[in-house]
N, CA, C and O atoms as a Maestro MAE file, in Angstrom:
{
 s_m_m2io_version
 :::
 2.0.0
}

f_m_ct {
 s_m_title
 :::
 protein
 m_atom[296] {
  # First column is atom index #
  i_m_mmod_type
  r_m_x_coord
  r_m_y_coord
  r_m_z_coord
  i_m_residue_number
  s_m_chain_name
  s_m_pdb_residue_name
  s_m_pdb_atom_name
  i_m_atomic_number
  :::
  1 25 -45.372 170.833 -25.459 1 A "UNK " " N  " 7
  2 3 -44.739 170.213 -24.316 1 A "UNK " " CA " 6
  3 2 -45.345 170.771 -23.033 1 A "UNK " " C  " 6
  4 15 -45.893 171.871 -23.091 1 A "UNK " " O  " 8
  5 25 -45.287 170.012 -21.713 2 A "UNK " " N  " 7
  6 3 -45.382 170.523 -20.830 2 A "UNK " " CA " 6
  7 2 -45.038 171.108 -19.947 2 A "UNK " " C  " 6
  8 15 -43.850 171.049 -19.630 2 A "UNK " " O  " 8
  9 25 -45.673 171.656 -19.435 3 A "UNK " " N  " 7
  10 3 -44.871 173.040 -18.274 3 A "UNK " " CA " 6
  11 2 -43.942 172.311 -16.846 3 A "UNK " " C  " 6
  12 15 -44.655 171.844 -15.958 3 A "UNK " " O  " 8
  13 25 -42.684 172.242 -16.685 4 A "UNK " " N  " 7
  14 3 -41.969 172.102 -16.014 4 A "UNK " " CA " 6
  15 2 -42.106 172.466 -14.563 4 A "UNK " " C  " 6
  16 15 -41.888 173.557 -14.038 4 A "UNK " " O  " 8
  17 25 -42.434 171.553 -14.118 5 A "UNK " " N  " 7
  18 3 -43.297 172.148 -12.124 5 A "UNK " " CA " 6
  19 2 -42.493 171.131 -11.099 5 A "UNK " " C  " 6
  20 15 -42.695 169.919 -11.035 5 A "UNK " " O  " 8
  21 25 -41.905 171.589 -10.614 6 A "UNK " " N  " 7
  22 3 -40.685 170.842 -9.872 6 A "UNK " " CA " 6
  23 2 -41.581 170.461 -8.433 6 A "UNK " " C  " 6
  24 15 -42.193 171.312 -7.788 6 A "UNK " " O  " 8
  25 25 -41.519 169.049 -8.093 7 A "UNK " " N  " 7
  26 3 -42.049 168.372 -7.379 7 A "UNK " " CA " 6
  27 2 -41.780 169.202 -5.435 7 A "UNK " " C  " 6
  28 15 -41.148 168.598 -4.567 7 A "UNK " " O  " 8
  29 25 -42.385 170.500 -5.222 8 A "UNK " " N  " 7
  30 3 -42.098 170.352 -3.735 8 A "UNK " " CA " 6
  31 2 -42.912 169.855 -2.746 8 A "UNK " " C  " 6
  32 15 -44.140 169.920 -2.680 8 A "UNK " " O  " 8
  33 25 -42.142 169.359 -1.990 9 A "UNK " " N  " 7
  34 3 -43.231 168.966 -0.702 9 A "UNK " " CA " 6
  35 2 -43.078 170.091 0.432 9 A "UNK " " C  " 6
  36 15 -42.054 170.757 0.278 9 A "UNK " " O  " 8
  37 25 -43.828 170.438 1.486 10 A "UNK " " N  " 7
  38 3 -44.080 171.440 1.934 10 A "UNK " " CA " 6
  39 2 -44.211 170.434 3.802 10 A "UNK " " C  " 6
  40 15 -44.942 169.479 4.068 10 A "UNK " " O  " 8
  41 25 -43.643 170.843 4.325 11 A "UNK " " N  " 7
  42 3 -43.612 170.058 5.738 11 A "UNK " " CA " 6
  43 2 -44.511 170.920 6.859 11 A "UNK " " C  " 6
  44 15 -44.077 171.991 7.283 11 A "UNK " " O  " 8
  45 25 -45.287 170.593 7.130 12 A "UNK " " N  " 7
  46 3 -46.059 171.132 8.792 12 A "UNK " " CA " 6
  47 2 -45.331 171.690 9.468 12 A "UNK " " C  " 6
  48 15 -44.479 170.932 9.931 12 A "UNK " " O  " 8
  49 25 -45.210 173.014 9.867 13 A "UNK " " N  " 7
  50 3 -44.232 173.861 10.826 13 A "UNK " " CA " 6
  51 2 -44.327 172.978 12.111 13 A "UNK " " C  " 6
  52 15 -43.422 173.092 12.938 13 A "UNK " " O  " 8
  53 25 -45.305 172.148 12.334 14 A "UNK " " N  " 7
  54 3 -44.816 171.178 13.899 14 A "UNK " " CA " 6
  55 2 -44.160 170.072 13.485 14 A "UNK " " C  " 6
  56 15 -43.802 169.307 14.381 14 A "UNK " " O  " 8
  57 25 -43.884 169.754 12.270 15 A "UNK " " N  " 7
  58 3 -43.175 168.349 11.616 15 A "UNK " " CA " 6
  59 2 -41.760 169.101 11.554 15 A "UNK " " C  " 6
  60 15 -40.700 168.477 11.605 15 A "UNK " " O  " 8
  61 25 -41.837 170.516 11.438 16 A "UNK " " N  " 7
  62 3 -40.064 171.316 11.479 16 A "UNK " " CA " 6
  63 2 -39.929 171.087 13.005 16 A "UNK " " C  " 6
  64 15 -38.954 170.492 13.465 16 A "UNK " " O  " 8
  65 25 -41.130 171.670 13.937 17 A "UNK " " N  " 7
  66 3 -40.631 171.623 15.244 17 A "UNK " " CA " 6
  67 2 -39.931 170.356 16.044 17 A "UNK " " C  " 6
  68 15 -38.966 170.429 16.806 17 A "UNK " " O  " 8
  69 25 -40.703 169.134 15.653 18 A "UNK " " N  " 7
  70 3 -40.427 168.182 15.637 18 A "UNK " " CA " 6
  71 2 -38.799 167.415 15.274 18 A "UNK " " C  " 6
  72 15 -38.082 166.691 15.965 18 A "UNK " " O  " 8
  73 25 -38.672 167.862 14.129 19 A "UNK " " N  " 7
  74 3 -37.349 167.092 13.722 19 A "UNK " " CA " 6
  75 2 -35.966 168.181 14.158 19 A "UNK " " C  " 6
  76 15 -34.752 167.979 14.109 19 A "UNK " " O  " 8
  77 25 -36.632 169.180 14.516 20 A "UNK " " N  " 7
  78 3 -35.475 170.523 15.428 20 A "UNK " " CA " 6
  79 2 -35.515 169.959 17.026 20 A "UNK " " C  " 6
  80 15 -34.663 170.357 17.820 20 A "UNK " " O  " 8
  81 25 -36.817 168.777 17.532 21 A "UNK " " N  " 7
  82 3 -36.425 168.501 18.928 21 A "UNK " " CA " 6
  83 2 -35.470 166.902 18.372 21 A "UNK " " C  " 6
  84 15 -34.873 166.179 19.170 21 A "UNK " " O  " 8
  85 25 -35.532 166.699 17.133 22 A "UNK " " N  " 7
  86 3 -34.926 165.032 17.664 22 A "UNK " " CA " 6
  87 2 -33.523 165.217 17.337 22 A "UNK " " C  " 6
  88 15 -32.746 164.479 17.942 22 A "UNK " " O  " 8
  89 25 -32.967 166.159 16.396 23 A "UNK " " N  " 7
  90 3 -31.769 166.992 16.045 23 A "UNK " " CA " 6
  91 2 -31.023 167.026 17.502 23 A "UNK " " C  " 6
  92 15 -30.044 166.326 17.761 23 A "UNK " " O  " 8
  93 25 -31.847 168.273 18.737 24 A "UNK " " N  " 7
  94 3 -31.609 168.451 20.052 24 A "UNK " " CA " 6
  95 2 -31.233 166.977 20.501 24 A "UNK " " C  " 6
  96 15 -30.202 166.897 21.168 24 A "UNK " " O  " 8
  97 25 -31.990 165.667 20.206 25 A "UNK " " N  " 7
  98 3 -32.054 165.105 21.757 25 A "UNK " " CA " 6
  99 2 -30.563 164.257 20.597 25 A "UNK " " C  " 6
  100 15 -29.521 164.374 21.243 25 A "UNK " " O  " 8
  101 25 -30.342 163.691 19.522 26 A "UNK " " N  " 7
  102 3 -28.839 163.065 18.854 26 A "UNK " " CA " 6
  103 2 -27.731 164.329 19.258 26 A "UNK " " C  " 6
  104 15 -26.550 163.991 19.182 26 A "UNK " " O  " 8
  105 25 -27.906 165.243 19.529 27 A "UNK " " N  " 7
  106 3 -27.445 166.020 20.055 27 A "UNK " " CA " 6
  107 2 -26.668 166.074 21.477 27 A "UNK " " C  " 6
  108 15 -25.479 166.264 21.734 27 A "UNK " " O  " 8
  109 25 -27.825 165.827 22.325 28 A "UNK " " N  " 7
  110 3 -27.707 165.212 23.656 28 A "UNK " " CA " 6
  111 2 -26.840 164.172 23.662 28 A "UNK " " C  " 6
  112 15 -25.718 164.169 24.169 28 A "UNK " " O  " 8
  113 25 -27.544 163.021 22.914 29 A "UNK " " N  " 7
  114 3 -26.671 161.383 23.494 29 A "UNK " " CA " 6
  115 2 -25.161 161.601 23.075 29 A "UNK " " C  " 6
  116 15 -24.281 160.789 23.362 29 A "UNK " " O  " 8
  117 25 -24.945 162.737 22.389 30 A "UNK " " N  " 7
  118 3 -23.268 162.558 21.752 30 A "UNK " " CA " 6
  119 2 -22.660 163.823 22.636 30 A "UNK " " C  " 6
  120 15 -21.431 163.894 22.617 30 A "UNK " " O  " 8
  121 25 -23.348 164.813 23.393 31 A "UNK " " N  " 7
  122 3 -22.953 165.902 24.263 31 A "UNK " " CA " 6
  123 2 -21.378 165.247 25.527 31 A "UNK " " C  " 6
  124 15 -21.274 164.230 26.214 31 A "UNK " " O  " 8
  125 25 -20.617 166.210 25.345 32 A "UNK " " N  " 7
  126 3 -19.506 165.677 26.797 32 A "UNK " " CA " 6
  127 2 -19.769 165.993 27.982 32 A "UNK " " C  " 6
  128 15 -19.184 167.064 28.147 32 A "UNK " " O  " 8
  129 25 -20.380 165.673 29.072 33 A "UNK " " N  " 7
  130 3 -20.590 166.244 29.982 33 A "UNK " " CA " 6
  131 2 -21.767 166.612 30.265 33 A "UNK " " C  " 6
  132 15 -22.370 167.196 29.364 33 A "UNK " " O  " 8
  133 25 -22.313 166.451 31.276 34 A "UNK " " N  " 7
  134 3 -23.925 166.690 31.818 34 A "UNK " " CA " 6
  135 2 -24.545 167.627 30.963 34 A "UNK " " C  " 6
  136 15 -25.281 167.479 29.988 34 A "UNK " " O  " 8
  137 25 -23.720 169.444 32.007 35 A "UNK " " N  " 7
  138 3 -24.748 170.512 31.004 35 A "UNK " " CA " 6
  139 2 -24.839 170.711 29.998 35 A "UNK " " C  " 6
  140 15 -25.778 171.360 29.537 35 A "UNK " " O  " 8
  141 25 -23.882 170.214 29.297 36 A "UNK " " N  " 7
  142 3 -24.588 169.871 27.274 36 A "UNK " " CA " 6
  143 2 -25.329 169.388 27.336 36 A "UNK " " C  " 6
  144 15 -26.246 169.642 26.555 36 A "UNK " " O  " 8
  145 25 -25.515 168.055 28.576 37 A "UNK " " N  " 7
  146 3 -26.715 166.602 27.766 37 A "UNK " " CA " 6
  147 2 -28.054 167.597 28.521 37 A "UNK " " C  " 6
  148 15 -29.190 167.559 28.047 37 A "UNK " " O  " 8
  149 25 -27.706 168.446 29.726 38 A "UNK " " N  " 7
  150 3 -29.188 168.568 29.931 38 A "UNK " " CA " 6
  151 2 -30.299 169.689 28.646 38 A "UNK " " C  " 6
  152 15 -31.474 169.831 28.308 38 A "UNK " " O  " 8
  153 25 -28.624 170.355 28.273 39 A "UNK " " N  " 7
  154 3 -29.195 172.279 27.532 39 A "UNK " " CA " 6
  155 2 -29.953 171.381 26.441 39 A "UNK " " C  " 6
  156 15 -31.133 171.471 26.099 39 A "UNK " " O  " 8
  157 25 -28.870 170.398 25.936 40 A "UNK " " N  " 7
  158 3 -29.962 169.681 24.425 40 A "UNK " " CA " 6
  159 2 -31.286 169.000 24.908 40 A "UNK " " C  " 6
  160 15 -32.310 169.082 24.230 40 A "UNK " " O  " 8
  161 25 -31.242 168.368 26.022 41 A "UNK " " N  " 7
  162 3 -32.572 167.684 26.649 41 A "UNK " " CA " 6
  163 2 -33.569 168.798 26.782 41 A "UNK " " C  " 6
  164 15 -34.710 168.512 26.421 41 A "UNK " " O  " 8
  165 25 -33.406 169.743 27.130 42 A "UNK " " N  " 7
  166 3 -34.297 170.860 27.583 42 A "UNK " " CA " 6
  167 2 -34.696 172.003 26.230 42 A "UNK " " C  " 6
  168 15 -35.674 172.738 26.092 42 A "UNK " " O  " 8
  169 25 -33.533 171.790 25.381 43 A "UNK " " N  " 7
  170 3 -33.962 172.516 23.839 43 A "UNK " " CA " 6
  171 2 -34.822 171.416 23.124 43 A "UNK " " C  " 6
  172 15 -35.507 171.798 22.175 43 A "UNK " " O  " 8
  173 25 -34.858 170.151 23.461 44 A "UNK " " N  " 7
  174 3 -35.690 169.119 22.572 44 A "UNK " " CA " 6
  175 2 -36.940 169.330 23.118 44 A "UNK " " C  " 6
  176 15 -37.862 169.366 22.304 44 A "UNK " " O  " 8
  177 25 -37.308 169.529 24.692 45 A "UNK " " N  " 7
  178 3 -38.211 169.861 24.695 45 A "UNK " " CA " 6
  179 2 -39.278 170.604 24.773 45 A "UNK " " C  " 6
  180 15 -40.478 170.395 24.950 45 A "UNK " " O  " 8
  181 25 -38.317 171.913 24.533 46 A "UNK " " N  " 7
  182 3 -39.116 172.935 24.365 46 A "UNK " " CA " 6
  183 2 -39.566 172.795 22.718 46 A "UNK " " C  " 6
  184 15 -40.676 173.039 22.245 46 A "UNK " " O  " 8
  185 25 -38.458 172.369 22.068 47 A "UNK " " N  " 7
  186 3 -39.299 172.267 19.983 47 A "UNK " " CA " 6
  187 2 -40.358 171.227 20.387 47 A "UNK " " C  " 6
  188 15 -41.281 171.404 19.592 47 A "UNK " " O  " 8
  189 25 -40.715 170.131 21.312 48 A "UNK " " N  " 7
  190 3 -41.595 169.211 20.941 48 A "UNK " " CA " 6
  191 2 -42.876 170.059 21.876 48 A "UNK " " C  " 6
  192 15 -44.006 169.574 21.817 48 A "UNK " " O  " 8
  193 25 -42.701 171.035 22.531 49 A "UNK " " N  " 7
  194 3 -43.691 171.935 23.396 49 A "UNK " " CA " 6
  195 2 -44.647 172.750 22.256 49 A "UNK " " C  " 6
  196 15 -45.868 172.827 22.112 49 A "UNK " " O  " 8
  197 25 -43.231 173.451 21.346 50 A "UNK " " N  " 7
  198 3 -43.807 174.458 20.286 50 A "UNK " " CA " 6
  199 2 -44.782 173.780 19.603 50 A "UNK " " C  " 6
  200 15 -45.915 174.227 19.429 50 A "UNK " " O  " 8
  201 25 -44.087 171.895 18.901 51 A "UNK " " N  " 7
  202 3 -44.617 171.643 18.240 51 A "UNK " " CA " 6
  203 2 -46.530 171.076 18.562 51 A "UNK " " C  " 6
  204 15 -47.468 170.838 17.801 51 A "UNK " " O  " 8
  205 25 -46.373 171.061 19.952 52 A "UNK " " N  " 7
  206 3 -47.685 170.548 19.725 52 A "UNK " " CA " 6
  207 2 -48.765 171.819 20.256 52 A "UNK " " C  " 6
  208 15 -49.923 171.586 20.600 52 A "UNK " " O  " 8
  209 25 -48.206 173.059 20.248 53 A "UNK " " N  " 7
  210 3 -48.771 174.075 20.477 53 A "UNK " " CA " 6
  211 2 -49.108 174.592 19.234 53 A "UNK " " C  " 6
  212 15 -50.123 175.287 19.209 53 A "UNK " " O  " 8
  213 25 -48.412 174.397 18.041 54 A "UNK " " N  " 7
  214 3 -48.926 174.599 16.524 54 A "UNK " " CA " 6
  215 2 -49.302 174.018 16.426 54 A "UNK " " C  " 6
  216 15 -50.272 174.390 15.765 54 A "UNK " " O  " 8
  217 25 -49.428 172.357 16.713 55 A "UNK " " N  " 7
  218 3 -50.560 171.565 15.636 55 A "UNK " " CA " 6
  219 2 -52.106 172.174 16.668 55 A "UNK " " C  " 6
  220 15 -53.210 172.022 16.145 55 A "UNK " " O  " 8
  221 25 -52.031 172.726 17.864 56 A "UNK " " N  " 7
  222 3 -53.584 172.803 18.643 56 A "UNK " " CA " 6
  223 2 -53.626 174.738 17.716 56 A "UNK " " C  " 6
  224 15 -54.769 175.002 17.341 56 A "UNK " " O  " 8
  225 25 -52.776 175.661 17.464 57 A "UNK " " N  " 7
  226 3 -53.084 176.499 16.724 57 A "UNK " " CA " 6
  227 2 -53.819 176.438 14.879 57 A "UNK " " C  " 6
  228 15 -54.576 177.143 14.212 57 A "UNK " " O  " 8
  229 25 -53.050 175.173 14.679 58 A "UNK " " N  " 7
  230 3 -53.481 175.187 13.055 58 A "UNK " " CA " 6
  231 2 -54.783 174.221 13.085 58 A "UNK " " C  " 6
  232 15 -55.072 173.568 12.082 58 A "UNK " " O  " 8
  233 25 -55.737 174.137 14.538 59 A "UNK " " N  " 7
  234 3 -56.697 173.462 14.851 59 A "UNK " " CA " 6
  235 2 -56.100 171.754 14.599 59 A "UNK " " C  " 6
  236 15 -56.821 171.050 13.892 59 A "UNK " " O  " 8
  237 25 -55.361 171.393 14.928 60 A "UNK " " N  " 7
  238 3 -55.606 169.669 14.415 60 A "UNK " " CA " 6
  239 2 -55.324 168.752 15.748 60 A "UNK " " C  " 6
  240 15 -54.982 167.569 15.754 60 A "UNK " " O  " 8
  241 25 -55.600 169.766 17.080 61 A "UNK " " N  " 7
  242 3 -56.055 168.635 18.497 61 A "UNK " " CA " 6
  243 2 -56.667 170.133 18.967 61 A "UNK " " C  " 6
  244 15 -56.312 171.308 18.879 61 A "UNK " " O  " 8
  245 25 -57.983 169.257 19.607 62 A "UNK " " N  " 7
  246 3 -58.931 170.448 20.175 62 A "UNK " " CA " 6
  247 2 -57.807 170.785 21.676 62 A "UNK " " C  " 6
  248 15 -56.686 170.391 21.996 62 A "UNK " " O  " 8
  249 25 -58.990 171.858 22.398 63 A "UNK " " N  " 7
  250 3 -58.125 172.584 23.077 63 A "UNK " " CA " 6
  251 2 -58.448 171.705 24.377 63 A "UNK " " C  " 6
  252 15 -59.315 170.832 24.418 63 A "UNK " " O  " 8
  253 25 -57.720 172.030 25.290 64 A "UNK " " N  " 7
  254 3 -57.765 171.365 26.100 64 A "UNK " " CA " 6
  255 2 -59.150 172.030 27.143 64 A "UNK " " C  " 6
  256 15 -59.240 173.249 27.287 64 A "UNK " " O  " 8
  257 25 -59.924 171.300 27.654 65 A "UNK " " N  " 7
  258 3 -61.332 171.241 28.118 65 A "UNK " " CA " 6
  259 2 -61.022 171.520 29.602 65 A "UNK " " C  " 6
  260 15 -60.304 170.853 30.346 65 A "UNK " " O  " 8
  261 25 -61.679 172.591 29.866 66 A "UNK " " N  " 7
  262 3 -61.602 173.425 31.295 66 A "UNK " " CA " 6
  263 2 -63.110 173.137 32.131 66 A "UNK " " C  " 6
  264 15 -64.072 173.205 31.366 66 A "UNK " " O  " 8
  265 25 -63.378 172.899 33.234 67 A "UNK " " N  " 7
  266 3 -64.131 172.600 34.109 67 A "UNK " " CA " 6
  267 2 -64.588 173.516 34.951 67 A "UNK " " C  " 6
  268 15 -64.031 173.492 36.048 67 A "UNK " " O  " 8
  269 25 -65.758 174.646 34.749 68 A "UNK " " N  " 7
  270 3 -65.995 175.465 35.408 68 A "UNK " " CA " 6
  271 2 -67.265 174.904 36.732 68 A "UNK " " C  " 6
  272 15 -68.337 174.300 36.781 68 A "UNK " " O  " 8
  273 25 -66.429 175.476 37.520 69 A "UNK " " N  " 7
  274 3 -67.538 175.103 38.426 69 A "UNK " " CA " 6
  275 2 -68.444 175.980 39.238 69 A "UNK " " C  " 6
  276 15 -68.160 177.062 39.753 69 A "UNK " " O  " 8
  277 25 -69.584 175.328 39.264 70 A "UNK " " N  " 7
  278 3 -70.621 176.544 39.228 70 A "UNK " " CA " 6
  279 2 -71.543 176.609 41.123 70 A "UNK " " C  " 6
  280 15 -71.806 175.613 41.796 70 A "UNK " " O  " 8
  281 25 -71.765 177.755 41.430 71 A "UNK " " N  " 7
  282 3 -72.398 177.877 42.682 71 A "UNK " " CA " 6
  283 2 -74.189 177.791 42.463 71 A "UNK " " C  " 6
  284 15 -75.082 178.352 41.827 71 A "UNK " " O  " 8
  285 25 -73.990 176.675 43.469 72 A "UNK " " N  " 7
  286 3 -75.279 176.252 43.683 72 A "UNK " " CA " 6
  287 2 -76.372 176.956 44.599 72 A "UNK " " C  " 6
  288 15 -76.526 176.265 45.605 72 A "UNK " " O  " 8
  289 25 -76.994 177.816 44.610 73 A "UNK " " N  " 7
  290 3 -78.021 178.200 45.400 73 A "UNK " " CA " 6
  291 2 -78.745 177.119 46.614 73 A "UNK " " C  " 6
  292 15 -79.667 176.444 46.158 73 A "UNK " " O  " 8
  293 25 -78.494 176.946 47.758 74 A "UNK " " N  " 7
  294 3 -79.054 176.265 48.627 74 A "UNK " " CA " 6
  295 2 -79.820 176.272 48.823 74 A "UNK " " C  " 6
  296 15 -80.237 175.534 49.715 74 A "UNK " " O  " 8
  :::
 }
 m_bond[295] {
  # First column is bond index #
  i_m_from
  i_m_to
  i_m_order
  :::
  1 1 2 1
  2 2 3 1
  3 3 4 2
  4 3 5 1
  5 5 6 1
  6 6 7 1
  7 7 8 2
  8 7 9 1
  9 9 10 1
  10 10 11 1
  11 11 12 2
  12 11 13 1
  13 13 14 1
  14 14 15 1
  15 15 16 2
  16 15 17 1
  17 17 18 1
  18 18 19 1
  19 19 20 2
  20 19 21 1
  21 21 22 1
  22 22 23 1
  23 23 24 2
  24 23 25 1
  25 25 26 1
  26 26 27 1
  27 27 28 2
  28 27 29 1
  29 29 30 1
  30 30 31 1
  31 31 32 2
  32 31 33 1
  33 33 34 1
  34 34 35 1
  35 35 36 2
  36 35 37 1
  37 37 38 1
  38 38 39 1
  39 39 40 2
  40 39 41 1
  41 41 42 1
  42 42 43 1
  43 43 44 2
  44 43 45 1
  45 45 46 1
  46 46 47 1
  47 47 48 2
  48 47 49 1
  49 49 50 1
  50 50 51 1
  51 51 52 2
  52 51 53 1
  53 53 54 1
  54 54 55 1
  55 55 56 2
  56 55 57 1
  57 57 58 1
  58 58 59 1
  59 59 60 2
  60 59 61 1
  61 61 62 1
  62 62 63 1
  63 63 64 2
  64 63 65 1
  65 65 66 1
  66 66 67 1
  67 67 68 2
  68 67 69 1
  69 69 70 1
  70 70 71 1
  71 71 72 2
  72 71 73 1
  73 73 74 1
  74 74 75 1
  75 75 76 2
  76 75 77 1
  77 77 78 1
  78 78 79 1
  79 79 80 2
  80 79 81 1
  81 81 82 1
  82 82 83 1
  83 83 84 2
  84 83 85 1
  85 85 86 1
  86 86 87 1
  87 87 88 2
  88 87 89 1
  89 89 90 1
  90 90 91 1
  91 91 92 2
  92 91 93 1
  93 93 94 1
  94 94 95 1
  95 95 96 2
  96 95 97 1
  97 97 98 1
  98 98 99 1
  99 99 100 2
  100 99 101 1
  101 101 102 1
  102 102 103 1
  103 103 104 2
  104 103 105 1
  105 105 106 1
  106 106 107 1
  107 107 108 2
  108 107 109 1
  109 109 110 1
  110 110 111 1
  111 111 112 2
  112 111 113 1
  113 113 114 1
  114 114 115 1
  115 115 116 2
  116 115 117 1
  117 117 118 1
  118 118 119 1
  119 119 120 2
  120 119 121 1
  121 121 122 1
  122 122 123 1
  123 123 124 2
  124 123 125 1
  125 125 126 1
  126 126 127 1
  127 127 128 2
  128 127 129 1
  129 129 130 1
  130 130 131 1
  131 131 132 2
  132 131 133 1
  133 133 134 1
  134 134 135 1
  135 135 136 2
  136 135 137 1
  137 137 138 1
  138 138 139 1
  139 139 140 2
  140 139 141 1
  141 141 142 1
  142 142 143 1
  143 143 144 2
  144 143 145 1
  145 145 146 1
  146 146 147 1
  147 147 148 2
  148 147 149 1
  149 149 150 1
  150 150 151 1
  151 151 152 2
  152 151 153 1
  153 153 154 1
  154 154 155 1
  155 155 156 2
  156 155 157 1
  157 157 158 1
  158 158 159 1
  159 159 160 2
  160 159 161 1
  161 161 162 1
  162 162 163 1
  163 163 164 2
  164 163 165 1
  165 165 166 1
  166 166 167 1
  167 167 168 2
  168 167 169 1
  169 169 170 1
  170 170 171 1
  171 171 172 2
  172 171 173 1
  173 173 174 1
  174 174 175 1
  175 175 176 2
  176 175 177 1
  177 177 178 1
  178 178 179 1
  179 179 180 2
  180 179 181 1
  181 181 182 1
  182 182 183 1
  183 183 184 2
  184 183 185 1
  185 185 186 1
  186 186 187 1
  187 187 188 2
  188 187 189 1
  189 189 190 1
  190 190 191 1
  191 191 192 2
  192 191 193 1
  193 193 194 1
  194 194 195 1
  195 195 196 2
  196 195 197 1
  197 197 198 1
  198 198 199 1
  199 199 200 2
  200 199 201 1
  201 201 202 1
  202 202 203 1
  203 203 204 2
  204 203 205 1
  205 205 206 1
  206 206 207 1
  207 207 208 2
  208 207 209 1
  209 209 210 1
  210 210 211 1
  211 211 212 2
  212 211 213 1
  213 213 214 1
  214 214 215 1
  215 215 216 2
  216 215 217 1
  217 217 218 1
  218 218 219 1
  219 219 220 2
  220 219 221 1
  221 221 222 1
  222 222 223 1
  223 223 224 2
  224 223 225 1
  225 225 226 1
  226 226 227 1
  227 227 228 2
  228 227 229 1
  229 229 230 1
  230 230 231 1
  231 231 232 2
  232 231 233 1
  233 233 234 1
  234 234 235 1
  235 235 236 2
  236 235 237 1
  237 237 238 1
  238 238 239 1
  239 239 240 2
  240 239 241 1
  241 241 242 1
  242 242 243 1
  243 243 244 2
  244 243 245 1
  245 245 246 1
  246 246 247 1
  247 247 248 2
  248 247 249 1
  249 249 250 1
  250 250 251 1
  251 251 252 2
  252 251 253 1
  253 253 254 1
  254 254 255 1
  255 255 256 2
  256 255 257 1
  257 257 258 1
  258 258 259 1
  259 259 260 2
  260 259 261 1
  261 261 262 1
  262 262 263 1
  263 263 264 2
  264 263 265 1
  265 265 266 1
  266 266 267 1
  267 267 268 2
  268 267 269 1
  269 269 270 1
  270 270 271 1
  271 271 272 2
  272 271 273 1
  273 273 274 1
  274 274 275 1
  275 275 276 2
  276 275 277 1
  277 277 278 1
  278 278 279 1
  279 279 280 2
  280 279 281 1
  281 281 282 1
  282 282 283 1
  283 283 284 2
  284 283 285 1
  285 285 286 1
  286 286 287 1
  287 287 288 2
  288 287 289 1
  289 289 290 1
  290 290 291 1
  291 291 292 2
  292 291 293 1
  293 293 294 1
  294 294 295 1
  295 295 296 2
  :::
 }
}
């Protein structure tokens, strides 16, 4: 018989960050009162900040491209 290997799937720590900001923002639309709706607005977007700061750590969007500018000798 065969060996018993239980099916896991394994989620992208920015696919956790991700579904921890959309948690925040259903969070928000059901909040009483402003500073709930803003604290969850502002916790959603700090997980969707993290998250796209891990996907540019686990390399999968290059980095963002800086423009040095250089002195010209006259």
């Amino acid at each position: 018989m065969g060996e018993f290997r239980p099916q896991m799937s394994f989620m992208k720590q920015s696919d956790i960050f991700r579904d921890n900001a959309d948690n925040c923002l259903q969070l928000a639309e059901r909040a009483e009162g402003q500073p709930a709706n803003k604290r969850y607005s502002r916790m959603a977007d700090a997980w969707t900040a993290l998250a796209t700061e891990q996907d540019w750590l686990d390399g999968e969007i290059p980095p963002v491209k800086v423009r040095v500018l250089q002195m010209q000798d006259a």
